[in-house]
C-alpha positions as CSV (number, residue, x, y, z in Angstrom):
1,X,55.7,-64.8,180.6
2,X,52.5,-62.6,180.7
3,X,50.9,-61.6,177.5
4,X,52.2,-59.3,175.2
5,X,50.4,-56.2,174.4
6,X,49.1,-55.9,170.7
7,X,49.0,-53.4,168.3
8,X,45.4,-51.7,167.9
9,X,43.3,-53.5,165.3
10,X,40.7,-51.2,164.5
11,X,39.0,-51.9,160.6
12,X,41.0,-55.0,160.2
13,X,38.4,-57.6,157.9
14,X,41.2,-59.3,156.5
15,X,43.2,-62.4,158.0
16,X,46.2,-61.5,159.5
17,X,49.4,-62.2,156.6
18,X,52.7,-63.7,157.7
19,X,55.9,-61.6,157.2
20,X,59.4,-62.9,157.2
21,X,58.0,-65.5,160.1
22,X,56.2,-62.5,161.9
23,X,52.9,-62.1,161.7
24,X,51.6,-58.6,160.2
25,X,48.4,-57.0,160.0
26,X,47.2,-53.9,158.0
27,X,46.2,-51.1,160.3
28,X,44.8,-47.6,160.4
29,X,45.3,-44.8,162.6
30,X,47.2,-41.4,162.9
31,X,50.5,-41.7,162.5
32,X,51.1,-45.8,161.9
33,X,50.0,-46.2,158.2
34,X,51.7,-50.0,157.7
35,X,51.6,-53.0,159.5
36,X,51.8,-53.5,163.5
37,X,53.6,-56.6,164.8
38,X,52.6,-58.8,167.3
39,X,52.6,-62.3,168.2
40,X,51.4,-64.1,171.9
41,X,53.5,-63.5,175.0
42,X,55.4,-60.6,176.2
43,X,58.8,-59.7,176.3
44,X,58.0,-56.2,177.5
45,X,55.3,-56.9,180.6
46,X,56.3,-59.3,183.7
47,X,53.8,-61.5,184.7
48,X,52.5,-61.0,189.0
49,X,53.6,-64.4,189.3
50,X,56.8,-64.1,187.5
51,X,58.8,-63.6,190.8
52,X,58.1,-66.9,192.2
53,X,59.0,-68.7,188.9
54,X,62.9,-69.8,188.8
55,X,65.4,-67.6,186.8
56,X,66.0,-68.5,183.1
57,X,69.3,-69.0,181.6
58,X,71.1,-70.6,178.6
59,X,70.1,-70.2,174.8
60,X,67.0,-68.0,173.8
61,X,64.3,-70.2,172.3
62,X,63.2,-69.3,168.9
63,X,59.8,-68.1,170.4
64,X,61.7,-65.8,173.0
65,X,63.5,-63.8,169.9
66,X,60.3,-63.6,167.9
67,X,58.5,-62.0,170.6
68,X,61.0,-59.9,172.2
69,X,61.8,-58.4,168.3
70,X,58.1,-58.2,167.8
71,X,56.8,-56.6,170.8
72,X,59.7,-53.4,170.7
73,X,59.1,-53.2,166.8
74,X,55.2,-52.9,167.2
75,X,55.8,-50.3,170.1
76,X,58.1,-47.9,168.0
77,X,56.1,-47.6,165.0
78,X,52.8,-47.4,166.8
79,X,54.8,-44.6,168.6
80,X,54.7,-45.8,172.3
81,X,58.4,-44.9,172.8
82,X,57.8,-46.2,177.1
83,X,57.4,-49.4,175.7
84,X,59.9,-49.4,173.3
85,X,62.3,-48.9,175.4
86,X,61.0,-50.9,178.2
87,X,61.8,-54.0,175.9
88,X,65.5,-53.1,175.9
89,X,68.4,-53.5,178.3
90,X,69.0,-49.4,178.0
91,X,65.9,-47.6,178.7
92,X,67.4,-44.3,178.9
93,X,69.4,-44.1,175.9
94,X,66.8,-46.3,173.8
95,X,64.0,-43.6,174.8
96,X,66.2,-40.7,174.5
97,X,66.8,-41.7,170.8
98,X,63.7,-43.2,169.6
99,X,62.0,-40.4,171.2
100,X,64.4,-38.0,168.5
101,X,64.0,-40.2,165.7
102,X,60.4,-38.3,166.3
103,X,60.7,-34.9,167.1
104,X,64.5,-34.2,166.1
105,X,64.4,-36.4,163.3
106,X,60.9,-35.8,162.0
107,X,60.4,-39.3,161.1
108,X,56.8,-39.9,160.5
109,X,54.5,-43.0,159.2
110,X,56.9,-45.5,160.1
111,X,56.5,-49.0,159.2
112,X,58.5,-51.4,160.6
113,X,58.7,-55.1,158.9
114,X,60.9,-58.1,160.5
115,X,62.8,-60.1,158.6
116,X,63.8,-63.9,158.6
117,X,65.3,-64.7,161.8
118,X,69.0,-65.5,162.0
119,X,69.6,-67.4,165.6
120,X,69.2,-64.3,168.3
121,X,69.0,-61.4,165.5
122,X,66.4,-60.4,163.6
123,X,66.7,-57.8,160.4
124,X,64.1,-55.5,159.6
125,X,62.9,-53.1,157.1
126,X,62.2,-49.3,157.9
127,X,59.7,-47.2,155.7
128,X,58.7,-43.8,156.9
129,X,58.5,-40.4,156.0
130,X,60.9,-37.2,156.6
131,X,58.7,-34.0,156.9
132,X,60.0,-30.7,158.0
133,X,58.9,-27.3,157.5
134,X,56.8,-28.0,154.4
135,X,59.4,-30.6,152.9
136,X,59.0,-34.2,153.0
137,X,60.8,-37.5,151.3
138,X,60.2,-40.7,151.7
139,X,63.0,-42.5,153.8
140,X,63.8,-46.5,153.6
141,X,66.3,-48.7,155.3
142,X,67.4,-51.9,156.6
143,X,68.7,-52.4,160.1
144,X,68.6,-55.4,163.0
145,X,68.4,-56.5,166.7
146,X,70.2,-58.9,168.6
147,X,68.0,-59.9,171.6
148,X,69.8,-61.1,175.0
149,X,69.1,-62.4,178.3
150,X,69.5,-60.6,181.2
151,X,71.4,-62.3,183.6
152,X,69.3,-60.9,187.0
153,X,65.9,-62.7,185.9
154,X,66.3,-64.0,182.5
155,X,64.0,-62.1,180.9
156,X,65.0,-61.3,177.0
157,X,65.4,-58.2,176.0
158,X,66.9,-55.8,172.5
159,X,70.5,-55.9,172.7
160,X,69.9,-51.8,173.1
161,X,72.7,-50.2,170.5
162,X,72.4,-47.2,168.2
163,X,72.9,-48.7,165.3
164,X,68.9,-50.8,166.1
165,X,67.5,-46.8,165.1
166,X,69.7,-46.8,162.1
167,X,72.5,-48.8,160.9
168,X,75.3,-45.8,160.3
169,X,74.7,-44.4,164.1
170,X,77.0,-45.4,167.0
171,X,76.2,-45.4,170.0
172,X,75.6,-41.8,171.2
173,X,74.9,-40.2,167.7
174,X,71.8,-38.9,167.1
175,X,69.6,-37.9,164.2
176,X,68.6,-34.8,162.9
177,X,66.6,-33.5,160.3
178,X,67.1,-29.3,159.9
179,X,68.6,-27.0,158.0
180,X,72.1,-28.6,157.9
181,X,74.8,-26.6,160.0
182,X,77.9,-27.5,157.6
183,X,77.0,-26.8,154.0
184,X,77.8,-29.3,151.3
185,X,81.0,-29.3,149.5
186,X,82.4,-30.3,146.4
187,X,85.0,-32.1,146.1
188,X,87.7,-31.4,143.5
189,X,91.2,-33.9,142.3
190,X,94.3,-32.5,141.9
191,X,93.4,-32.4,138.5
192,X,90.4,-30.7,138.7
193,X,88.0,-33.7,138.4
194,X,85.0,-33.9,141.1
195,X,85.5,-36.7,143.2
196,X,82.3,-38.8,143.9
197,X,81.8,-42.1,145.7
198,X,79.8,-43.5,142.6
199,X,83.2,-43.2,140.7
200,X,85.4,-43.6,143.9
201,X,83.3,-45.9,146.7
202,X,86.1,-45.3,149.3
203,X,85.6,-42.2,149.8
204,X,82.8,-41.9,151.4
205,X,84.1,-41.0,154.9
206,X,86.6,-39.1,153.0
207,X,84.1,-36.8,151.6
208,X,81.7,-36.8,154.8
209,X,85.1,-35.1,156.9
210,X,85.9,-32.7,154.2
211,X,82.3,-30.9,154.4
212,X,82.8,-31.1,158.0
213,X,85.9,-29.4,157.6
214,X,86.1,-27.2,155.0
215,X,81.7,-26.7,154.2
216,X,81.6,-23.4,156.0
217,X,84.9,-21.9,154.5
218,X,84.1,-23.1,151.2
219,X,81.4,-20.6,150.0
220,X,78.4,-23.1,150.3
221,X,74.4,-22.7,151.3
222,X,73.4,-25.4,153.6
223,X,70.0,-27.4,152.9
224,X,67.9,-29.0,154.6
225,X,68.7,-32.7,155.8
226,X,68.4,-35.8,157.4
227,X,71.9,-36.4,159.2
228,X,74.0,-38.3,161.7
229,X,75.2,-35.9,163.8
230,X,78.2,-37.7,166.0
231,X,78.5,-37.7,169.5
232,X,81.2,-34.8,170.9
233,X,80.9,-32.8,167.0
234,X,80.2,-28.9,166.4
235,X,76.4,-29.7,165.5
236,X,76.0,-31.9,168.1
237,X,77.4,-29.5,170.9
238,X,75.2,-26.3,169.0
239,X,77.4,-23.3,167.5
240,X,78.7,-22.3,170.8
241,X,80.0,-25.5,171.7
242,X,83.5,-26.1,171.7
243,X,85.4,-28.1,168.9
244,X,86.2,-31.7,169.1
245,X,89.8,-32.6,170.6
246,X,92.5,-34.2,167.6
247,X,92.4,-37.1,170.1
248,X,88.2,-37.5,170.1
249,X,87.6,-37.2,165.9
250,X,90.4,-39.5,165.5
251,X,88.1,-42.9,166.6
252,X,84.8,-41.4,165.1
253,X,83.5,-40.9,161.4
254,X,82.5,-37.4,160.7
255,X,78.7,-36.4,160.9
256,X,76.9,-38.2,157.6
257,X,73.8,-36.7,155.5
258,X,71.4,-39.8,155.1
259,X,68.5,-38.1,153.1
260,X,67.9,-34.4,150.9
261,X,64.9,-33.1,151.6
262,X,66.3,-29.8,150.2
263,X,69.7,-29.4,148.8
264,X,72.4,-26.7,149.3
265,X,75.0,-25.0,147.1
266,X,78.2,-26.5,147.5
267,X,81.2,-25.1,148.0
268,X,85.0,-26.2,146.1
269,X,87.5,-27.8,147.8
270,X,90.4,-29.1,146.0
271,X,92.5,-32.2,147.1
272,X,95.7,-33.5,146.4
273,X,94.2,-36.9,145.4
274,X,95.8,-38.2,142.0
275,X,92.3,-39.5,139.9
276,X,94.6,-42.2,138.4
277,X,95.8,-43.6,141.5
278,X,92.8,-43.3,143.2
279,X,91.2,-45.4,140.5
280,X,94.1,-48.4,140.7
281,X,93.5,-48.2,144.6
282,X,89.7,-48.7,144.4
283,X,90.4,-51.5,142.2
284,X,93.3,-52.8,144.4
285,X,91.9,-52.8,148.0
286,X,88.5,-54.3,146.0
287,X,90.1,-57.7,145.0
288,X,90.4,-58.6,148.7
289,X,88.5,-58.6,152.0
290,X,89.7,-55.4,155.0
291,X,92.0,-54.0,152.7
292,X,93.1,-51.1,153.0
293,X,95.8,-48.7,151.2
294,X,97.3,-45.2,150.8
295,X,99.7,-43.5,148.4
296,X,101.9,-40.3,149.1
297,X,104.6,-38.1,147.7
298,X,107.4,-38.2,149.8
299,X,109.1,-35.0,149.0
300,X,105.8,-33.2,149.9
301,X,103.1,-35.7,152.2
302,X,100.7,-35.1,149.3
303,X,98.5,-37.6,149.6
304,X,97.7,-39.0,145.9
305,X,95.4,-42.2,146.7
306,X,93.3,-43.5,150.0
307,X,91.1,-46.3,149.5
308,X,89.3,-49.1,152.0
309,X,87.7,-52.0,150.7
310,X,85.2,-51.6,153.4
311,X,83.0,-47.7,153.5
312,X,81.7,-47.5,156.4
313,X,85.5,-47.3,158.5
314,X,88.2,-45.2,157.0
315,X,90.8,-47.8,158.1
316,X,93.4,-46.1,155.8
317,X,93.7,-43.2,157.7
318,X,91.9,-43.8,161.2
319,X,93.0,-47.2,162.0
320,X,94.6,-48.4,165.0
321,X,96.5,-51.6,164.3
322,X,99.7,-53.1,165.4
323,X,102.1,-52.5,162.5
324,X,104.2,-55.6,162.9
325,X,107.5,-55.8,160.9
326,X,107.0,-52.8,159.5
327,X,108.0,-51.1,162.9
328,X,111.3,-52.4,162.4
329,X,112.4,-49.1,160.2
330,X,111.6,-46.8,163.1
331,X,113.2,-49.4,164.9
332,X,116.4,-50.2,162.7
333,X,116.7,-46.4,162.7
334,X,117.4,-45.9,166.3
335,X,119.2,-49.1,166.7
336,X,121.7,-47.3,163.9
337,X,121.6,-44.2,166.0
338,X,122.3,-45.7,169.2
339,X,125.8,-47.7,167.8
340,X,123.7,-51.1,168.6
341,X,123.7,-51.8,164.9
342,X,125.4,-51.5,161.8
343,X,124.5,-52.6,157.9
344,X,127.3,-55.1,156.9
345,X,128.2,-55.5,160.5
346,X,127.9,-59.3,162.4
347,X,124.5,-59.1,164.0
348,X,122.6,-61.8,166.2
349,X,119.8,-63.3,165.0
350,X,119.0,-66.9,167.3
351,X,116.0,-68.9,166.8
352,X,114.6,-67.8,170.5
353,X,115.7,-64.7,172.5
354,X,113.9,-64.2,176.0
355,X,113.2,-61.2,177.2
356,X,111.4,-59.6,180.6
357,X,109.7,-63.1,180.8
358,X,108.3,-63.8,177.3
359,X,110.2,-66.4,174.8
360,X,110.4,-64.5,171.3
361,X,111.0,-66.7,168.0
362,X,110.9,-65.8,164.5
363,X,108.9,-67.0,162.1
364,X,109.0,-70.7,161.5
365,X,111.8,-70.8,164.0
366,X,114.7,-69.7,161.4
367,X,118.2,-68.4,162.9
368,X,120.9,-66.6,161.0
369,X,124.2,-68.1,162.5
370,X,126.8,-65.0,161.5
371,X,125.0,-63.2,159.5
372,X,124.9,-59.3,159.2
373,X,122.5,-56.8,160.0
374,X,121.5,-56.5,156.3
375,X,120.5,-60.1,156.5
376,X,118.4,-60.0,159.3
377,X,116.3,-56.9,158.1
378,X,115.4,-58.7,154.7
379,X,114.8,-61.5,156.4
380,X,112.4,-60.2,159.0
381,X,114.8,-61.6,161.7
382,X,112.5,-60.8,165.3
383,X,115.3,-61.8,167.4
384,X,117.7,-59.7,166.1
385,X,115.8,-56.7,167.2
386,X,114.6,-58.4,170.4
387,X,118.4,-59.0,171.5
388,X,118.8,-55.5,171.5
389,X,116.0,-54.8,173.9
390,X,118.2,-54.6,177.2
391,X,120.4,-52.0,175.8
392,X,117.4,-49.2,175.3
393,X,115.4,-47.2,177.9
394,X,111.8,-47.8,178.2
395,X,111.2,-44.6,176.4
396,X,113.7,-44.9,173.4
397,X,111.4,-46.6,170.8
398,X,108.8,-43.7,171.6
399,X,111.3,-40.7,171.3
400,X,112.3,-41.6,168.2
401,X,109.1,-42.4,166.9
402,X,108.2,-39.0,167.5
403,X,111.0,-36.7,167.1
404,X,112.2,-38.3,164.0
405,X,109.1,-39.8,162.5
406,X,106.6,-37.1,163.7
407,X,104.0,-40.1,164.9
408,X,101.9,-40.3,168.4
409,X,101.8,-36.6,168.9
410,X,98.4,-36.1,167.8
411,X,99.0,-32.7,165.7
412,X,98.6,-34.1,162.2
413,X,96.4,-31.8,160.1
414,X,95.8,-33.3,157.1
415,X,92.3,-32.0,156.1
416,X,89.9,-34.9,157.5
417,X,90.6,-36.5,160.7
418,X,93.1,-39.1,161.2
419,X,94.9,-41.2,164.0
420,X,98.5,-40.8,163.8
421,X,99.9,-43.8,165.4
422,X,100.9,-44.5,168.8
423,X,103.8,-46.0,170.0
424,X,103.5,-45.7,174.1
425,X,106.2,-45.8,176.8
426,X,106.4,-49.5,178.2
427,X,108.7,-51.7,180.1
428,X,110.2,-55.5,179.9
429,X,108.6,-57.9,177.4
430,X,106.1,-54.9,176.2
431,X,108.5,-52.7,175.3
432,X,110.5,-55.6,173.3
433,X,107.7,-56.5,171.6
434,X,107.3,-53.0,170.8
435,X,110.3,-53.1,168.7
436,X,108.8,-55.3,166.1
437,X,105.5,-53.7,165.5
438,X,103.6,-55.6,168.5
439,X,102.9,-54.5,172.3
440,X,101.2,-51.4,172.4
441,X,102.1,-50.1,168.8
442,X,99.3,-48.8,166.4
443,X,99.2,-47.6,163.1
444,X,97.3,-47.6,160.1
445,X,98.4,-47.0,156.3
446,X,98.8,-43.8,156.2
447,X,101.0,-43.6,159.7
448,X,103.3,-45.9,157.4
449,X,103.1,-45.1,154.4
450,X,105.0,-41.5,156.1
451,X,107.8,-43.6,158.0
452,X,108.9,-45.2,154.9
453,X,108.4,-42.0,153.3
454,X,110.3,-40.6,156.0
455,X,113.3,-43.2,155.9
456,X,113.4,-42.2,152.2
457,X,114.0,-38.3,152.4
458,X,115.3,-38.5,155.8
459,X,112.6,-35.7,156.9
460,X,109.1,-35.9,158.5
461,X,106.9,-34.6,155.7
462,X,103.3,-34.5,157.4
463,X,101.3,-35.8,155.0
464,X,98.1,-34.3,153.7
465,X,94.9,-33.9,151.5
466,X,94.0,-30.7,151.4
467,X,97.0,-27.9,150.9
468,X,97.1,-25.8,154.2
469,X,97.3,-22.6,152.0
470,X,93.7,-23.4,151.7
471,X,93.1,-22.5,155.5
472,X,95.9,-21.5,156.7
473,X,97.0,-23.9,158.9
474,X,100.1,-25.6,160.4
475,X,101.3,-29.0,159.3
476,X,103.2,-31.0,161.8
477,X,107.2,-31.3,162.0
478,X,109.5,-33.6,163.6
479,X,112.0,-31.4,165.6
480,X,114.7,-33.5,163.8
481,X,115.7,-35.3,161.0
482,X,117.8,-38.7,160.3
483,X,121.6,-38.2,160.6
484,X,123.0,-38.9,156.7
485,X,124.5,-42.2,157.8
486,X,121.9,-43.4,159.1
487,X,119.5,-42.2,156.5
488,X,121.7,-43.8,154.1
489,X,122.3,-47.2,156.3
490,X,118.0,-47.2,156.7
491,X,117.9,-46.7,152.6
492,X,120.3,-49.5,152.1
493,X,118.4,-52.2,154.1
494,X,115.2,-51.4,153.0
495,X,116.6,-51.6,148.9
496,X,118.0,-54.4,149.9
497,X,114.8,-56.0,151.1
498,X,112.9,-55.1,148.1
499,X,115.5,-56.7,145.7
500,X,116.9,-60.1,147.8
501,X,114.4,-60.0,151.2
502,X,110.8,-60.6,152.2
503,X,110.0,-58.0,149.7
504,X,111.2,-59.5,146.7
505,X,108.6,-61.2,145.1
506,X,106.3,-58.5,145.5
507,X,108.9,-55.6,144.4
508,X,110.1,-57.6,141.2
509,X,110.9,-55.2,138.3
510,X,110.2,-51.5,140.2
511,X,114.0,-51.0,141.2
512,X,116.5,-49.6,141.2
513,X,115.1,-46.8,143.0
514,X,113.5,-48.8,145.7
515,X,112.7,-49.7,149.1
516,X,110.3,-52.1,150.9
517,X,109.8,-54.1,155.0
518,X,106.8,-56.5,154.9
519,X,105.1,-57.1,158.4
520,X,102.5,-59.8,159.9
521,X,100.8,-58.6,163.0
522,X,99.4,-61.1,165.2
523,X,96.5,-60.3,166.8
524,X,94.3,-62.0,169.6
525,X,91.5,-64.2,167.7
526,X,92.6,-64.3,164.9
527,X,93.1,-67.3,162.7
528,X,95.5,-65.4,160.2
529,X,98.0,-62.5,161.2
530,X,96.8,-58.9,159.7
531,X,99.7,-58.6,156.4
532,X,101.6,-55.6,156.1
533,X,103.9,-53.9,153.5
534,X,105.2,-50.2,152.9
535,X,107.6,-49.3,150.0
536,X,108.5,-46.6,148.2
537,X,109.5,-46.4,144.2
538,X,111.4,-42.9,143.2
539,X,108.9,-40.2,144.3
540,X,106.0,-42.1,145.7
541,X,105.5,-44.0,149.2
542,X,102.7,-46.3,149.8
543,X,101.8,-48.8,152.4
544,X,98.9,-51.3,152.3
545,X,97.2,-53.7,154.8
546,X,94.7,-56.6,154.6
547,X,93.4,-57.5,158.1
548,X,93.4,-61.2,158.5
549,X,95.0,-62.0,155.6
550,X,98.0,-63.4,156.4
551,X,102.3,-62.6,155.3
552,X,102.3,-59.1,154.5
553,X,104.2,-60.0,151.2
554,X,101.5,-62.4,149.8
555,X,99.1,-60.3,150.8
556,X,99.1,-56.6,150.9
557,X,102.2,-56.5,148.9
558,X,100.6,-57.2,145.6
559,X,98.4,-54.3,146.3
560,X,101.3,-51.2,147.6
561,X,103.6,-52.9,143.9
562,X,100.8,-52.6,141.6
563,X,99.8,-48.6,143.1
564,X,103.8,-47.9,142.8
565,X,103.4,-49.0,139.3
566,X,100.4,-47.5,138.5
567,X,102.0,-44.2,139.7
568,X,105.1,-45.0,137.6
């Protein structure tokens, strides 16, 4: 290891102080104003004789992580952006967006102060100033570094990510500080209430993609801001660039505002959101860890409630999980459809059923000997849906997904962006495992919260947030509905699941007028299966999940009962 560079020490008469384990010393000098890291050795200069000296490799000592942190944190607040970046494993990108966080960003005085080490990853406090055009704030943060080895000679370097510069970026964002190109909205309830994260912490992302949406048909006067602008949006392309793709903003969280330096004069947007539900699903999706929840009106796709127990991911409507169990209404549907099977008809449901290679079982190994149809639904039976797998086409599941349930076609438009589901074209023991929510199936709560919306009117209604008479657009349709027997075969199982099934518990005193499926999704890694449930109660449709949580009916079903409840 040579020796690593340190930080210019001009006026310093006091003893240098220790910092979260790194040692810090008050500086002057244009532009750094705080204290410059440093510590012996260098991550960031190769020695002449390092080429002779045998490769590293295995764990990074403590002293390697101290020095590699200290050495790119002293070169980005003392402004030496080469350097920087020299001490990460991405040069380009790290130089490309440190060198914004200067002159795009306007990010001035920066002080940069590590924090107690935690194995390779050290946290860190940011102080600086925003100054633009005769307006400045003062801007504070927390973010962290991971340092790594590189495999070709050992030598550690920053883990280079986005998120180092600032912990809401991903990778390709950048920041900006201007006048703000989508002005500021405000966001109004059905009722007429403003809708604010510090009433409503979910909707953060929520919020951030109505501005986006609606802040320049609104009426509003942009300010001036400090602001995530994502990779592929509007701002980021300049106004002649082309809009993003459905397909592209359904991944990515709109573009955020991190800091006011002047503010703008919002424009109204009202919602469909109901401020009492919204309320019992803050409080719902709170109690538990990756929750995640969304109410609707079937007879509409008004969407009354949304919520996340994590902000920084809009889960509820963006997500891309398998669905498990829950699949099985889509599924039961086209089985009904297709003559393959029948409510209170005598349906298979073994302990094992193999299928293009892969041994399928159900949970805890049960088996229904002559049981019907009905039975196997409520029960969750796998088999009984994986039996039926050599009877479809490799694109069955799919059709009907999408011509009867209006999912995978990319063309919701519900105000903010969304993912809305995917069920893909696959073959053998993919496309069985397909038919029970697994395979290549991915939804979220709001994908599901339609389909047993759906199975309850027996119509696609897209569902959305913002009424289209507002802009004039064009909500999705499915270019057919459920036939009426099987609409009312689907309706039967799924009452019958919420009064005698897997749904029972959960369901307890909301009927008559109800329906329910409970799902557990495995998923690679995991310890616990991610818990499903969607139900509807008269004219409201929910669905819920709680990612590693477990049996959807222990787990997220609490949750979608008490919000059909609440809405009662």
């Amino acid at each position: 290891m040579g020796n690593r560079r340190r930080a210019p020490e001009r006026g310093r008469t006091k003893k240098p102080a220790v910092i979260g384990g790194v040692i810090a010393v008050v500086v002057g000098g244009a532009g750094l104003g705080g204290y410059a890291l440093y510590s012996g050795g260098s991550a960031a200069d190769a020695g002449a004789s390092s080429e002779a000296k045998a490769v590293r490799s295995g764990p990074l000592s403590a002293a390697e992580v101290t020095s590699t942190a200290t050495a790119f944190l002293a070169a980005w607040q003392g402004g030496d952006v080469r350097t920087a970046a020299a001490a990460t494993n991405d040069t380009a990108a790290a130089a490309a967006l440190l060198t914004g966080y200067g002159k795009e960003a306007y990010v001035k005085d920066v002080t940069l102060t590590a924090r107690k080490r935690t194995g390779d990853t050290v946290p860190f406090a940011v102080k600086g100033t925003v100054a633009h055009k005769g307006l400045s704030k003062p801007l504070a943060y927390e973010s962290e570094l991971t340092v790594v080895r590189r495999a070709k000679d050992g030598k550690p370097l920053v883990d280079w990510h986005a998120a180092v510069v600032h912990p809401e970026l991903e990778d390709g964002d950048k920041l900006v500080t201007g006048a703000a190109g989508t002005p500021p909205v405000k966001a109004l309830d059905r009722d007429g209430g403003e809708l604010t994260t510090a009433e409503y912490p979910s909707l953060g992302t929520v919020l951030d993609g109505l501005r986006e949406k609606y802040g320049k048909k609104a009426g509003g006067k942009a300010g001036v801001e400090l602001r995530v602008i994502r990779a592929g949006s509007e701002d980021a392309q300049g106004a002649g660039g082309s809009k993003k793709t459905k397909a592209s903003a359904a991944g990515k969280n709109p573009d955020k505002t991190l800091l006011e330096l002047s503010e703008g004069t919002p424009g109204t947007v009202r919602t469909t959101l109901s401020p009492g539900l919204q309320a019992a699903a803050e409080k719902q999706v709170a109690a538990k860890s990756k929750a995640s929840a969304v109410v609707i009106r079937p007879s509409t796709g008004e969407i009354l409630a949304v919520a996340n127990s994590g902000h920084g991911f809009n889960t509820a409507f963006q997500g891309s999980l398998a669905p498990g169990s829950t699949m099985k209404i889509v599924t039961a549907s086209l089985l009904i459809d297709k003559g393959l099977a029948s409510t209170d008809k005598e349906h298979p449901c073994p302990k094992y059923f193999t299928y293009g290679g892969w041994k399928f079982q159900n949970d805890d190994k049960f088996e229904i000997k002559g049981g019907t149809f009905k039975a196997s639904f409520a029960r969750s039976c796998n088999t009984a849906f994986i039996s039926q797998a050599k009877e479809l086409s490799d694109d069955d599941l799919t059709e009907q997904a999408q011509q009867v349930f209006g999912l995978g076609l990319d063309n919701w438009a519900i105000g903010v962006p969304t993912f809305d589901g995917s069920v893909p074209v696959q073959s053998q023991a993919q496309m069985a495992a397909s038919l029970i929510g697994q395979g290549g199936v991915r939804m979220n709560p709001l994908n599901m919260a339609s389909v047993v919306a759906t199975a309850k009117t027996g119509t696609f209604h897209q569902p959305y947030l913002v009424s289209p008479t507002v802009d004039d657009r064009t909500l999705a349709t499915a270019p057919r509905s459920l036939s009426a027997g099987t609409r009312a075969q689907l309706k039967e199982l799924l009452q019958y699941t919420a009064a005698a099934g897997t749904a029972a518990e959960a369901m307890a005193g909301l009927g008559p007028d109800f329906g329910a499926k409970t799902g557990s999704a495995e998923v690679d890694g995991q310890k616990k299966p991610n818990g499903w449930f969607t139900a509807w109660k008269g004219d409201l449709a929910a669905a819920g999940v709680v990612q590693q949580g477990g049996h959807g009916g222990e787990t997220a079903g609490p949750i979608v009962a008490a919000l059909l409840k609440a809405g009662s």
